[in-house]
C-alpha positions as CSV (number, residue, x, y, z in Angstrom):
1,X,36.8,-2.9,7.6
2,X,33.2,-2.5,6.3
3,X,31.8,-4.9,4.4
4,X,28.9,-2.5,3.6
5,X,28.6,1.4,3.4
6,X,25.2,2.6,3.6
7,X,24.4,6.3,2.5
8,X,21.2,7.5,4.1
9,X,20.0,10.6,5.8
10,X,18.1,9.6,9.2
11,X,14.6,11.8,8.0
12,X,14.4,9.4,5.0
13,X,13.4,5.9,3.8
14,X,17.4,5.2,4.5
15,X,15.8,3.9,8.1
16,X,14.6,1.3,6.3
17,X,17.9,0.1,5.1
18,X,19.7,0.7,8.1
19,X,17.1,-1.5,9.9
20,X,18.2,-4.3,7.7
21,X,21.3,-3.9,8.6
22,X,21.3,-4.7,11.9
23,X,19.0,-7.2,11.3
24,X,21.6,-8.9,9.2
25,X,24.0,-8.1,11.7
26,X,26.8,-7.2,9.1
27,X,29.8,-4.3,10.2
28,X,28.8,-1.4,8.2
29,X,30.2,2.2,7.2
30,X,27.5,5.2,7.1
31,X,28.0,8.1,4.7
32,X,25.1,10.5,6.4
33,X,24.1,13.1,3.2
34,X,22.0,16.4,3.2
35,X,19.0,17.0,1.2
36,X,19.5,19.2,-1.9
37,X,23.3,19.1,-0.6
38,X,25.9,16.0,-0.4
39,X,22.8,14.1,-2.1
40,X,23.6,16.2,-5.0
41,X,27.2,16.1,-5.4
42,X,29.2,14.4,-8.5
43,X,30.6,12.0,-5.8
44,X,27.9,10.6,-4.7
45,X,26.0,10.7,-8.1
46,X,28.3,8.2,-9.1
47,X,26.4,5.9,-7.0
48,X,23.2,6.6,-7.3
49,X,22.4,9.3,-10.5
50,X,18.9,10.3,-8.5
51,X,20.9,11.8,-6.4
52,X,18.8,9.9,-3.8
53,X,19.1,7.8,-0.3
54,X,19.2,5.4,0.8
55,X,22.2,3.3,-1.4
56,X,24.5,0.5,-0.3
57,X,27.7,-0.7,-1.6
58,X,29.1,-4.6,-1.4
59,X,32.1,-4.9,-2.4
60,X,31.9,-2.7,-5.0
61,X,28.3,-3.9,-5.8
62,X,25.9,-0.8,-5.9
63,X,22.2,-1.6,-4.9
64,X,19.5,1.4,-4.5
65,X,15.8,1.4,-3.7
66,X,15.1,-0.2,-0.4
67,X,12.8,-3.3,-1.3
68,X,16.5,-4.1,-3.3
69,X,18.2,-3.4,-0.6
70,X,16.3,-5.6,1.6
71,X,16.2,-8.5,-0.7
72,X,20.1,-7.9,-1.8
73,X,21.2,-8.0,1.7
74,X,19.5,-11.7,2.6
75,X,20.3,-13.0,-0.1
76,X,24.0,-11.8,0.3
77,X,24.1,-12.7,4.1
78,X,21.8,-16.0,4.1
79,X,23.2,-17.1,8.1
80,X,21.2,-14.5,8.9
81,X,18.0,-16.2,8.0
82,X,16.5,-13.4,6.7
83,X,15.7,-15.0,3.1
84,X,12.3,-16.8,2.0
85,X,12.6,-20.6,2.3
86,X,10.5,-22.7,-1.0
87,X,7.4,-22.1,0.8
88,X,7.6,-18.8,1.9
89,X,8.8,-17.4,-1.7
90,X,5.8,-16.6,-3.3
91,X,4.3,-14.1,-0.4
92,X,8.1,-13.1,0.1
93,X,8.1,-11.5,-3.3
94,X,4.5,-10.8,-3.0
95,X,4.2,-8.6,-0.7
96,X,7.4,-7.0,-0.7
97,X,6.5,-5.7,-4.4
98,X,2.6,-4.9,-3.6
99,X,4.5,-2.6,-0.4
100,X,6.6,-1.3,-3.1
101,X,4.3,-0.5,-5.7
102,X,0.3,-0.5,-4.5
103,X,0.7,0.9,-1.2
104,X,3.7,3.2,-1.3
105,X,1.7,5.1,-4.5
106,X,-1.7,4.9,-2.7
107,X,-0.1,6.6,0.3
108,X,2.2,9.2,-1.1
109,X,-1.0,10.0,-3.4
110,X,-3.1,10.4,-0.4
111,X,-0.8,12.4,1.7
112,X,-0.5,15.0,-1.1
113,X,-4.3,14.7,-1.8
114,X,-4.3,13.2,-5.4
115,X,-7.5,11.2,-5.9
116,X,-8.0,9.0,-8.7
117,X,-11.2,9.4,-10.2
118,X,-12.8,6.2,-10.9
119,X,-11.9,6.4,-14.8
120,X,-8.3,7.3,-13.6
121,X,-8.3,4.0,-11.4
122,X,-7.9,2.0,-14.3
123,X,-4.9,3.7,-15.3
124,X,-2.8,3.8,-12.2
125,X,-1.6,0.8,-10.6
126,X,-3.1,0.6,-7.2
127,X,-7.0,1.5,-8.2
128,X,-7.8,3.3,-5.3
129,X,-6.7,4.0,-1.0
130,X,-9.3,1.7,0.6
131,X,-9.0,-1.3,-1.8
132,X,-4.9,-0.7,-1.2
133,X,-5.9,-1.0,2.3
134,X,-8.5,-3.5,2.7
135,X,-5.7,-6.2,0.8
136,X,-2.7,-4.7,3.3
137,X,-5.2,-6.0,6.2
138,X,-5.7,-9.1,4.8
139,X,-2.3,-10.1,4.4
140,X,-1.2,-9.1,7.8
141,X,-3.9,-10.2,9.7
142,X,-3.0,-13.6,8.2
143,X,-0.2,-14.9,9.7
144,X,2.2,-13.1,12.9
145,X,4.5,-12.6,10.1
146,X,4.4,-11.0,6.1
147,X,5.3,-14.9,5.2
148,X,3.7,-17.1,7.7
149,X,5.4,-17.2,11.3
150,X,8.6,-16.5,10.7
151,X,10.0,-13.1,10.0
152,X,11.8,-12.2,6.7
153,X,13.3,-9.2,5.7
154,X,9.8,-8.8,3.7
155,X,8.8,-7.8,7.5
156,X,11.8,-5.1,7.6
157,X,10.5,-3.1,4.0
158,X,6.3,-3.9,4.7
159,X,6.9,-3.6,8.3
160,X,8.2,-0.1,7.7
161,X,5.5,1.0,5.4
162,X,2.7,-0.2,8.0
163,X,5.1,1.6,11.1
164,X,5.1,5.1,9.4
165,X,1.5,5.1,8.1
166,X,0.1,4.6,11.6
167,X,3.0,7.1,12.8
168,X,1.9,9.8,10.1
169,X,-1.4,8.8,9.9
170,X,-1.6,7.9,6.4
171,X,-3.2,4.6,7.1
172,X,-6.1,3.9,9.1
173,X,-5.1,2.7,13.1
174,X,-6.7,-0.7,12.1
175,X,-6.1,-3.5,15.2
176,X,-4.5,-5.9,12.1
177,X,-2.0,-2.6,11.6
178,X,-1.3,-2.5,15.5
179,X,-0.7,-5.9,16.1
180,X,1.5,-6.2,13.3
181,X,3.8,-2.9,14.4
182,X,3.6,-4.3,18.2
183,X,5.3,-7.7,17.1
184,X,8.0,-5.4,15.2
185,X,8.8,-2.1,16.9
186,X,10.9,-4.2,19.9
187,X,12.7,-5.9,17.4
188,X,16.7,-5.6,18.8
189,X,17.5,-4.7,15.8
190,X,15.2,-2.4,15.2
191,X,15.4,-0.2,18.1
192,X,19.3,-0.3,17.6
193,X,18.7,1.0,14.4
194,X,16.0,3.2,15.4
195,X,18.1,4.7,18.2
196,X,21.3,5.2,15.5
197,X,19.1,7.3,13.5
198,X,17.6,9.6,15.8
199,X,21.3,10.1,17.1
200,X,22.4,11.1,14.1
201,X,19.0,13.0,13.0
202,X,19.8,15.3,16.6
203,X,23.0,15.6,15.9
204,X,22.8,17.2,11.9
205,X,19.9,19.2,13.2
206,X,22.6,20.5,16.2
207,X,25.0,21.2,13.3
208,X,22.6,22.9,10.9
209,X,21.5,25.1,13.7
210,X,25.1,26.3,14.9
211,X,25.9,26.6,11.0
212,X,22.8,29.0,10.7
């Protein structure tokens, strides 16, 4: 028996949730859902009304948006060590916010070419790309990990953010940005979750094609 279901699609940020997962190391069920399909039905709206991945359930506990998710799942699993100790809390919650505020808006803004202008700065809540970016350098090029030298599941949800910008290029290939990916992409966790995904990416691209 499960003791968590995860619905995600493997071309979404659902990756990042499945990552935790395996990171926590917790027997899991996956409910994989199509775009402008099973997303969209009453079933699973019930769960999440966006009609968006990824979601989990806990025993009957509904959590959506993946910084939640994250922070949900180690607080909910603490043997996993995954959760912010006293001194680690402040940068814990820190940067796991600024990754889900700041920088996620900077980045999707950039990658579909909205510019602030300056006046407009004040009004949104990252002020502009390269300020976003100079701060993101800062804080990873200050310890190994998001917290100090110990990784959190803060690493999982900014880790993942810094991972596809390089990937997609929507943030500059700064050596803080490498190192930072380098210490994460051979993660056991993270290539098992990484390889369960690109399975199951092949194998609903396989089914959409024989459908077509």
């Amino acid at each position: 028996m499960a003791d968590v279901i995860l619905y995600t699609n493997p071309m979404s940020r659902g990756r990042i949730a499945r990552w935790m997962l395996e990171e926590v190391g917790v027997a899991y069920g996956v409910e994989m859902l199509a775009f402008g399909g099973t997303m969209k039905d009453a079933g699973y709206l019930g769960v999440n009304p966006m009609g968006k991945v990824p979601s989990i359930v806990h025993d009957g506990r509904i959590v959506t948006e993946c910084a939640a998710i994250c922070a949900y799942m180690a607080d909910a699993f603490p043997s996993a060590g995954l959760a912010p100790t006293d001194a680690e809390r402040a940068d814990y919650y820190r940067w796991m916010f600024f990754a889900a505020g700041p920088l996620e808006q900077a980045l999707v803004n950039r990658s579909l070419g909205v510019v602030p202008t300056a006046q407009q700065e004040m009004m949104v809540g990252y002020g502009n790309y390269d300020h976003v970016v100079a701060t993101l350098e800062r804080a990873v090029a200050a310890h190994p990990y998001i917290t100090g030298d110990r990784f959190t599941a803060a690493d999982v949800y900014v880790g993942s953010h810094v991972m596809w910008g390089l990937q997609f290029a929507s943030l500059p290939k700064l050596d803080a940005f490498v190192a930072y990916v380098d210490r994460l992409a051979d993660r056991p966790a993270h290539v098992r979750a990484s390889t369960l995904d690109d399975a199951a990416m092949a194998e609903m691209k396989a089914e959409a094609e024989a459908a077509a």
